[in-house]
N, C-alpha and C positions, 0 to 999 in steps of 0.2 A: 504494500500500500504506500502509493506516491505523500510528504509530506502534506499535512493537514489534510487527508481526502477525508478523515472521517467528520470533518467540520462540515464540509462541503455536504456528505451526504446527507448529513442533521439538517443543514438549513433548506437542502433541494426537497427532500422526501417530509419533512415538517410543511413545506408548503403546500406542495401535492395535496397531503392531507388534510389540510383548512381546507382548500378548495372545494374537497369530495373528491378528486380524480386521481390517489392514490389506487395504482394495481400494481400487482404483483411484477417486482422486475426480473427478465429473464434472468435463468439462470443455466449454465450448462451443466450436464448431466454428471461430469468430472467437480462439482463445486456443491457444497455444503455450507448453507445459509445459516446464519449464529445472529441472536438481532443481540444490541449493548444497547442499556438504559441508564445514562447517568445525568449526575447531577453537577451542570457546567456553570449553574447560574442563579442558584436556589441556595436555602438556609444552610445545604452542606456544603457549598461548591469551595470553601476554604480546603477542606480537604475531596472533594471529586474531580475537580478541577485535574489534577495529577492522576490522581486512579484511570481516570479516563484516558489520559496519551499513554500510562500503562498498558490499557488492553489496548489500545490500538497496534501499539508497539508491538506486542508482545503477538499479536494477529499475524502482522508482518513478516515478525522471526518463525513464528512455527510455518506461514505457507512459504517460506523461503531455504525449511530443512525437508520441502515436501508435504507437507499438508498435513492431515489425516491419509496416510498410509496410497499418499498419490494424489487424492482430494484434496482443491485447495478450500481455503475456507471464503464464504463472501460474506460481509462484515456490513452489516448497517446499526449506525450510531447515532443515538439523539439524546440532546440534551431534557431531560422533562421538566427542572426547573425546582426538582423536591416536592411536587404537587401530583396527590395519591390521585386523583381525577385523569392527568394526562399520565400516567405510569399507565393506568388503566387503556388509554387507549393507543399508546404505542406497544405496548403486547396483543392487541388484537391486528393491530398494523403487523407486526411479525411475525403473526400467523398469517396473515391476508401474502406474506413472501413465504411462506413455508420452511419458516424457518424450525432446524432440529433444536436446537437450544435456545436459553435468553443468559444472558449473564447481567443479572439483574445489580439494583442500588439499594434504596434503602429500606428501612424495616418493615414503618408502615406501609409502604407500600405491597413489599413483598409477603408479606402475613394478610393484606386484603386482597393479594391475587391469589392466595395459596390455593383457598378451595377452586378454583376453576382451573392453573394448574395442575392438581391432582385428577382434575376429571377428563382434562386434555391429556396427561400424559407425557407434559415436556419437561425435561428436566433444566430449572432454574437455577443458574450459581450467582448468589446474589454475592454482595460486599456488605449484606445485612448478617451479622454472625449472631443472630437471636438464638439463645437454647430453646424458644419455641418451637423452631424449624428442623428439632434436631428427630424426631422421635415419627420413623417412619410408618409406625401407626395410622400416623394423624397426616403427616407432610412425607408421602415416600420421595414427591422430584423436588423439595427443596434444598439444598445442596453448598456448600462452601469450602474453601481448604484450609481454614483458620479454627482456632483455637474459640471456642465459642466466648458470647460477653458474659454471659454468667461463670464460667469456667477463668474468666480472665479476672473477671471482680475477686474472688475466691482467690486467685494465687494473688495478685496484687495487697491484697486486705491481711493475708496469712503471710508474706515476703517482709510484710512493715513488723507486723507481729515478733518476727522472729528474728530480724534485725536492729529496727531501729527502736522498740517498747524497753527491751533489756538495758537498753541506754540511758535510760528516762531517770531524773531523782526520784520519780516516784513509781519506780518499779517494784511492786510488792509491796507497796501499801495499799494502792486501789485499782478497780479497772482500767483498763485506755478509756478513752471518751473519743465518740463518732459522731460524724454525721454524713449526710450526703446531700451533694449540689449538683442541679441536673432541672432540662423543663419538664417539667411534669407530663403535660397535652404531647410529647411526642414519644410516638413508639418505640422508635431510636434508645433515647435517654432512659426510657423508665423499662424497658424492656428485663435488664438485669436483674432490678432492686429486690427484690423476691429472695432470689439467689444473696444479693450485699447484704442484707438485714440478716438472714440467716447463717450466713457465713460469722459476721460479727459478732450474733450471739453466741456460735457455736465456743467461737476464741476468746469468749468471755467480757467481752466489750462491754459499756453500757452507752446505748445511741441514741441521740439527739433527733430534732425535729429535721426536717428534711427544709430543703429549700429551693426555690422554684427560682430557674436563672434561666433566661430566654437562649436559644440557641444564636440570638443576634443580638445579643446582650454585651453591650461595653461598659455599661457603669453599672456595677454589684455591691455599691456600697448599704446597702438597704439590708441586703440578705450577708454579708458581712458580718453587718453591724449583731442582727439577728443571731450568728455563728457566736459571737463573741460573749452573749448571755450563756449561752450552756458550755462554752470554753470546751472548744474540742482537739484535744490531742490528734485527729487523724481527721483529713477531710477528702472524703473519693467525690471526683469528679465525674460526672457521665456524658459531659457535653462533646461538641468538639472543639478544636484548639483554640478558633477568636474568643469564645467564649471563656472557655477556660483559662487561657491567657487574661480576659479581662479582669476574670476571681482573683488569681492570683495576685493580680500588679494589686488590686484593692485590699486585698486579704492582707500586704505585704505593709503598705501602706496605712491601713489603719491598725495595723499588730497585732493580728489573728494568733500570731506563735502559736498555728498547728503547725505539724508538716502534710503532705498532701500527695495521694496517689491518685493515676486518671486512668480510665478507660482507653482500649487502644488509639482511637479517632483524636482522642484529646491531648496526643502524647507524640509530635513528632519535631522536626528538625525547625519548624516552625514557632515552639513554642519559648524556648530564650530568646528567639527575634521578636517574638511581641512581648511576651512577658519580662525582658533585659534579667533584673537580679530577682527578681519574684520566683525564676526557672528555679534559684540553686537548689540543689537536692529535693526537687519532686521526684517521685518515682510512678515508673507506666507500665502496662502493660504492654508488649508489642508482640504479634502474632508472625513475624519473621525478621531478616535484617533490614538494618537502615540502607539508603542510597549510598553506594558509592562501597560497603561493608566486604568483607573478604569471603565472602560465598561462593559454591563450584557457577551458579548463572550469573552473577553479577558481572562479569564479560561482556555477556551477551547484551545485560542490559542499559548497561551503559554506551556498550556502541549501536542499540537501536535507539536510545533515545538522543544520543546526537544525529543519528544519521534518519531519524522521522521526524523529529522537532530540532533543529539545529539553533533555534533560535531562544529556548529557553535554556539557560543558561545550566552548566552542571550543579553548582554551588546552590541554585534554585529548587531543584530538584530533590521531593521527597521519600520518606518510607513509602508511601501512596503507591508510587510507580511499579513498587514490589508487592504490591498487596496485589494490585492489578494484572501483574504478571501470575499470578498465584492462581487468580480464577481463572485465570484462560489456559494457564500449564495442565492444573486439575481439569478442565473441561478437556481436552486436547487428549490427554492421555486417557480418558474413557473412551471417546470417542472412536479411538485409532483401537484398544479393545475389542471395541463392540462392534467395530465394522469387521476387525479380524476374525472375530466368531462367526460371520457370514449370516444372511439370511438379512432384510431390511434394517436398514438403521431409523428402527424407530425408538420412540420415551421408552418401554417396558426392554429391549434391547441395551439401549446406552447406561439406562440403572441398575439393569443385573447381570449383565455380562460386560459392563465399562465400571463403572463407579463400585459396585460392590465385589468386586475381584480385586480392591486396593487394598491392600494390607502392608501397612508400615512404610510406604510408597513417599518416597523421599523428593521435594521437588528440587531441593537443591537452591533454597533463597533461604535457607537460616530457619527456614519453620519449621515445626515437630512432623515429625513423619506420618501420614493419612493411613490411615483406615476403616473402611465403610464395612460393614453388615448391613442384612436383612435388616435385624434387629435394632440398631445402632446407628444411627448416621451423626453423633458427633465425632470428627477428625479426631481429636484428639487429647492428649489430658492434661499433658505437661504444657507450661507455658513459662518465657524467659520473663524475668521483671527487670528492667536498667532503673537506672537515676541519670537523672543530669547534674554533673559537677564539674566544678572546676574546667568547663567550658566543651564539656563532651557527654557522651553517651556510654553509660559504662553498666556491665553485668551486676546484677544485685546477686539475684539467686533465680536457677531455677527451681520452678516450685510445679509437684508432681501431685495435681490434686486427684487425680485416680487411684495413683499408687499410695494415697497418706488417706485416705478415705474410701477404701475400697467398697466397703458395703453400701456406703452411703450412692458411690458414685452405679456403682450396680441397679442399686434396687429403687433408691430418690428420687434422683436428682436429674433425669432423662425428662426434656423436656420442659426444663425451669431453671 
């Protein structure tokens, strides 16, 4: 894919479809239709923005090592803006192409198209990593390669616990003290907290009232102020970075003296650029490496994103673009699976003879290694936690909430 074609086909086929005269565009019989829904311009586009020239990129590099197993892939990408109305009707525009897959954006969206993709049969790799979508029961074609958000609140919540609580002068006299900031009205944000509250009770916390901070929130001194009546030793974040960078700089500024863990979206190369010294030592969850990181694909991914976007700059460039490479690598290698087991490459095909034939299945960008069940479609258990210090991005612990909770992770926690 020639530089920015996937802009071009967002605003050519976006138009189309206002008009009414969207149809289906050729396709030859060697090519495999994939639609992408992101968000270029909407409440997340701080971080979709980059996820987006991710998959495009990453589109690129697979039909340029062959395709799917000789099929190339054809790639239509639209921006929806973060609004669950048009999510809704560029997935029926990607059927209207025939298209096998979607790799889908965000949460609400993707938990209010679940039920009509399970009844279609297509399998969706959103950048939504809800533990709702994990429990194929309920969602068999929802699908992602990342370490879920409740699975990630959980090792972030338990990483601080076991690091930085022992440190405290007041370790072993009383609980930590929590709380959590995030909007409330979006799916996205509050998706996990089910999972955060119970986590925190599990590790003996005592939690505080929650607090409602707009995903396009720049001044949080109100909910702050709020934080600083029940004086909270620990404050997780579930926004994303603008956001969350705005807590902080205020949190820092009126002397919150918490320290502060965030969600993966709220936790990248972006956030000591906006939040300056409010960054030192937060700690995040991140569901693979950063830009630029010493991984077996970061090669790859660094010379497609010079050579498809040459104009934004390397230094610019974030974890997003790995995350994005992530659902198109998982999507890719089902794919090529399920075509090599022969018979049509349809949804009931690509999920049980692509997607759940992955076990322990290594993408090679820093993330835990994938595998699907029947039974099971969370990827996986373990998740890295960094801090930013001292002007970098550096390993805390990983923390292995499978293996440190096994029963619970068994028999609970599937699906929340």
């Amino acid at each position: 894919m020639k530089k920015s074609t996937w802009v071009v086909l967002a605003t050519v086929f976006t138009t189309l479809w206002i008009m009414g005269a969207a149809l289906p565009a050729p396709v030859g019989a060697a090519e495999i239709v994939i639609g992408s829904l992101n968000d270029m311009t909407g409440a997340t586009s701080d971080v979709g923005k980059d996820y987006a020239m991710g998959v495009a990129e990453a589109i690129a590099y697979v039909n340029d090592q062959g395709g799917i197993n000789g099929k190339k892939i054809k790639l239509y990408q639209f921006d929806y803006g973060y609004r669950i109305p048009e999510a809704l009707t560029k997935y029926n525009l990607f059927k209207k192409f025939g298209a096998k897959s979607v790799l889908g954006w965000g949460t609400g969206d993707t938990e209010s198209l679940s039920p009509t993709i399970t009844k279609d049969q297509i399998p969706y790799v959103s950048a939504s990593y809800s533990a709702h979508l994990t429990d194929p029961k309920k969602t068999p074609y929802n699908l992602f390669f990342a370490t879920d958000y409740s699975t990630n609140a959980r090792a972030a919540i338990t990483a601080w616990f076991d690091k930085r609580w022992p440190q405290h002068k007041d370790f072993g006299k009383r609980k930590p003290k929590f709380v959590c900031s995030y909007m409330f009205a979006s799916p996205y944000c509050s998706a996990p907290i089910k999972a955060v509250k119970d986590q925190a009770e599990l590790l003996g916390f005592e939690v505080g009232p929650d607090q409602d901070v707009s995903l396009l929130a720049l001044d949080t001194k109100s909910q702050v102020l709020a934080m600083k009546q029940f004086a909270p030793d620990l404050v997780w974040h579930g926004n994303t970075c603008m956001s969350v960078a705005a807590t902080l700089r205020d949190a820092f500024a009126l002397g919150l003296g918490a320290d502060h863990i965030t969600n993966n979206w709220g936790f990248d190369e972006n956030l000591p650029r906006l939040a300056g010294e409010a960054a030192e030592g937060v700690m995040g969850a991140t569901v693979c490496a950063f830009f630029g990181e010493n991984v077996p694909m970061m090669k790859n991914i660094t010379e497609y994103a010079k050579k498809q976007n040459p104009g934004v700059a390397a230094d610019k460039r974030l974890i997003r673009t790995v995350q994005g490479w992530g659902a198109v690598l998982l999507l890719a290698e089902a794919l090529k699976r399920a075509d090599k087991a022969g018979g049509d490459l349809n949804g009931p095909t690509i999920l049980q003879k692509g997607f759940e034939t992955l076990k322990d299945f290594d993408l090679g960008l820093g993330s835990a290694p994938v595998t699907f069940t029947a039974e099971d479609h969370r990827p996986a258990g373990k998740v890295p936690i960094y801090e930013y210090r001292g002007g970098k991005f550096t390993l805390v612990e990983q923390v292995d909430v499978k293996g440190r909770w096994p029963e619970k992770w068994n028999k609970d926690w599937l699906g929340w």
